[in-house]
Structures are given as structure tokens and as C-alpha cells.
C-alpha positions in Angstrom: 48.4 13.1 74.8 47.7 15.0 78.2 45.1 12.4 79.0 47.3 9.4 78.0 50.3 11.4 80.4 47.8 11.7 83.0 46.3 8.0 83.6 50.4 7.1 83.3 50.4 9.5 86.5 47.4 8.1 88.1 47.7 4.3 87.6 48.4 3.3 91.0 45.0 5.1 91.9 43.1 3.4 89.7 41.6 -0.3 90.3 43.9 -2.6 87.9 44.6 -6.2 88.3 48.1 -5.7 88.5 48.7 -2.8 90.8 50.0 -4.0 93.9 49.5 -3.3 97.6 52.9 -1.4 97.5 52.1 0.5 94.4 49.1 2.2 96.9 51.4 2.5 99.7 53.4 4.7 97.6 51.1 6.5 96.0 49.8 7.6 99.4 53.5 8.6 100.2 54.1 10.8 97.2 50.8 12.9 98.4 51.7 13.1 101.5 55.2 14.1 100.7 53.6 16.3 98.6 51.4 18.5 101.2 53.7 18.1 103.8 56.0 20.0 101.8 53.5 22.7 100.4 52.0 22.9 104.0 53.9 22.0 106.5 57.6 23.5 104.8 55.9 27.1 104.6 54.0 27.0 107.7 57.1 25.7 110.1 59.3 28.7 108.2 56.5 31.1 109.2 56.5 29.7 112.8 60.2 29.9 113.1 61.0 33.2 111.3 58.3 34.9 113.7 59.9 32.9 116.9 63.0 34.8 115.9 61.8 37.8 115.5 60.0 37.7 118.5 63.1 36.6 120.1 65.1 39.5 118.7 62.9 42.1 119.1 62.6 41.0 123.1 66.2 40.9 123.3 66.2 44.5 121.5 63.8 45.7 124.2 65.7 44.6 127.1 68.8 46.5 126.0 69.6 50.0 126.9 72.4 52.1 126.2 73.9 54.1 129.3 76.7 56.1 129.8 79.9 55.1 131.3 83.3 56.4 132.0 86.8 54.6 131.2 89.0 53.7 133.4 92.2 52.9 131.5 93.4 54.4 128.2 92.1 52.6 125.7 95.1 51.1 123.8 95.8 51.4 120.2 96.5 48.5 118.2 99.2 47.8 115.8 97.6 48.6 112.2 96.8 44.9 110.4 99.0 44.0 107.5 96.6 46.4 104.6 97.5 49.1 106.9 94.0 49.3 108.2 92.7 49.2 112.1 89.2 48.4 113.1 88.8 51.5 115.2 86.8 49.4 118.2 88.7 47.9 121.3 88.3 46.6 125.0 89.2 48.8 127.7 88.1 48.9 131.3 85.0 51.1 132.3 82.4 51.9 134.3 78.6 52.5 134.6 75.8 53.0 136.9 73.6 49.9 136.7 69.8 51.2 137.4 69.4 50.1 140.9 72.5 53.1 141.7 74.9 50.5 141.8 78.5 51.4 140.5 79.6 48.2 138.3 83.4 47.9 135.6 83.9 45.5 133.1 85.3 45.8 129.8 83.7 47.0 127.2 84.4 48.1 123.5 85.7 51.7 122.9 86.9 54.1 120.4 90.8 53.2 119.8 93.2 55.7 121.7 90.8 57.2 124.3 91.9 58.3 127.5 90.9 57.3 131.0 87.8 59.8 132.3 86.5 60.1 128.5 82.8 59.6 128.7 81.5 56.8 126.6 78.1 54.6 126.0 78.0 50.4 127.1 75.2 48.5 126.1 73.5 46.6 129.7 70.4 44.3 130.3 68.3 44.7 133.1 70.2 44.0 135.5 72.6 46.4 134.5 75.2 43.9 133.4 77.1 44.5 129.7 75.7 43.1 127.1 76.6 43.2 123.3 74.3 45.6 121.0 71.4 44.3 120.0 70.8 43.7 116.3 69.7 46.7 114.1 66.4 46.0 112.2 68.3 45.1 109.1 69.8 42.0 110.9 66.8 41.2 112.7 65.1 40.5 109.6 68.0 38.9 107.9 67.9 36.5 110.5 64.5 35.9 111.2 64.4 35.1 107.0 67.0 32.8 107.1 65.4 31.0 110.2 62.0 30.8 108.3 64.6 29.4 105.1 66.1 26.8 106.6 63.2 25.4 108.7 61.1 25.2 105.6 64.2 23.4 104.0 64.2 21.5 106.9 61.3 20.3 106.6 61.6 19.5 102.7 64.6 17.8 103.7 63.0 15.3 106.2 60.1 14.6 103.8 61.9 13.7 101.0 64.4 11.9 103.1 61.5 9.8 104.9 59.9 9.1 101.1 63.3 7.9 100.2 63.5 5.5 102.7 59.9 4.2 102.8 60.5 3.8 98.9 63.8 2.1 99.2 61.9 -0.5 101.4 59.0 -1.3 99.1 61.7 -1.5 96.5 63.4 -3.9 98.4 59.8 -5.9 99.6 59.2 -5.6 95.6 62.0 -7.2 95.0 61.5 -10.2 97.4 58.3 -10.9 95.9 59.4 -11.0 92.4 62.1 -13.4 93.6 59.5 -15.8 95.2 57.4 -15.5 92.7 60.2 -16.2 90.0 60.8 -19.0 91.9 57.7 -20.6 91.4 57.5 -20.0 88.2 60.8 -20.0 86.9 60.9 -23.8 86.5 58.1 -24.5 84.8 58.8 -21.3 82.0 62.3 -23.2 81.7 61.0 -26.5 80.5 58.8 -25.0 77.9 62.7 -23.1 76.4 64.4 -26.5 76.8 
């Protein structure tokens, strides 16, 4: 039985008088679907998780948390419809970037501060505000589902580019049965008559 299952498998390798030259095309297909899949899926997740990582832990490192002073009194917002606020909201402040200069923008804050209450703003290098960089939890949560998808992606296109080159040796299959049905269709059609 495995034998028999196997040579079923492996016919369009074999020589045989009736394989065609599309039966090798697609055979060749199917393997290379195949290792593109099992090689080229895990390595372009590998190469895109660690592009995000790298990105994200650049990003990380070009962050820094400095102090800053508010301006305005930080409003307090209306409580949602649960009853429940976030706690976080803009307000006006201002920081020293690290050349000395004095810069405002707004920035989240704790809900109900007042003006002069000393608070921290994430900058970049430049000193400009930034959001907060991801914590290590999200770094790797994203760099995962980067690595995910591009290995999907690259499922995806294979077995979309195996569908297509077998829809069109179905269809050249097709065409060559009808000529050759053609040709021989009259003369099987005396034989019945």
C-alpha cells in the first residue's frame, strides 16, 4: 500500500509514455512551492521580525524621558457613560530640550493638575515630544506578528503563484485535448454509428 501511494505521488517524475510536458512543469511547481514555503516563509519572518525589532529597539534608544513643567491646568474630563475616566490628558507644557533650549507643546498629563506641577515628556534628540516608546512586551509582540505575517506572506504568494501557473496548464491541457478530440473524434464516431 505505501509503495503503491507513493508511485501515485511520483508519477509525473517518472519516465511514462503518457506523462506530458505539463505534467513535469507542474511537478516542478509543487517542489518549488514547496521549499519556497519551508525556506523562504521562515526565513523572510526571521528577516522581518528582527527588522522590527531592530527598528523598535533604535527608536527605544533615541527616547528619553525629561522633566517638564505645565503651563495650564490640566482639565478634567467629563466621566464616559460607565462612569469611568482614563486619567491621561493634553495640557500645555514645557521642557528644556538638551541643547538649553526652552521649548512647549502639549503633552499628556495626569487629569486635574495644576499649572507649575512638575511632570515627565517623552523627546527625541532633538528635544522635540515624542510618544513613549514601546515597553519590551510590545516590542516583541510586534516584532512576532511582523515575522507572522511576512512568513504568511510569503505562503500566500506561493500558493497564489502555483494557482495561477496550474490554472494555465489546466487551461493549455484543455486545448490540447480539444485538438486532439478533434482529430480523433470523427473517426471513433464512425466506428458507434
Amino acid at each position: 500500500m505505501g509503495t503503491e501511494v507513493r508511485g501515485r505521488r511520483m508519477w509525473r517524475w517518472r519516465h511514462n509514455p503518457l506523462r506530458r510536458r505539463s505534467d513535469v512543469v507542474e511537478a516542478w511547481v509543487v517542489l518549488v512551492t514547496g521549499l519556497v514555503m519551508a525556506v523562504g516563509g521562515p526565513a523572510a519572518g526571521v528577516a522581518a521580525g528582527t527588522t522590527v525589532d531592530a527598528s523598535l529597539r533604535q527608536e527605544r534608544a533615541d527616547r528619553h524621558r525629561v522633566p517638564a513643567v505645565l503651563k495650564e491646568d490640566a482639565p478634567v474630563p467629563q466621566p464616559a457613560a460607565d462612569g469611568s475616566t482614563t486619567g491621561q490628558v493634553r495640557a500645555v507644557v514645557r521642557w528644556t530640550g538638551p541643547d538649553g533650549t526652552v521649548h512647549t507643546g502639549v503633552a499628556q498629563v495626569h487629569q486635574g493638575s495644576r499649572a507649575g506641577t512638575a511632570t515627565e515628556v517623552w523627546t527625541d534628540g532633538r528635544g522635540r515630544l515624542v510618544q513613549q516608546p514601546p515597553t519590551s512586551e510590545q516590542m516583541v509582540t510586534r516584532a512576532v506578528l511582523a515575522g507572522t505575517s511576512a512568513a504568511a506572506g510569503v505562503g500566500a504568494v506561493s500558493l497564489a503563484g502555483r494557482g495561477v501557473v496550474r490554472w494555465r496548464l489546466d487551461r493549455a491541457r484543455a486545448q490540447e485535448w480539444g485538438r486532439a478530440w478533434a482529430e480523433v473524434g470523427p473517426r471513433w464516431s464512425r466506428h458507434i454509428r
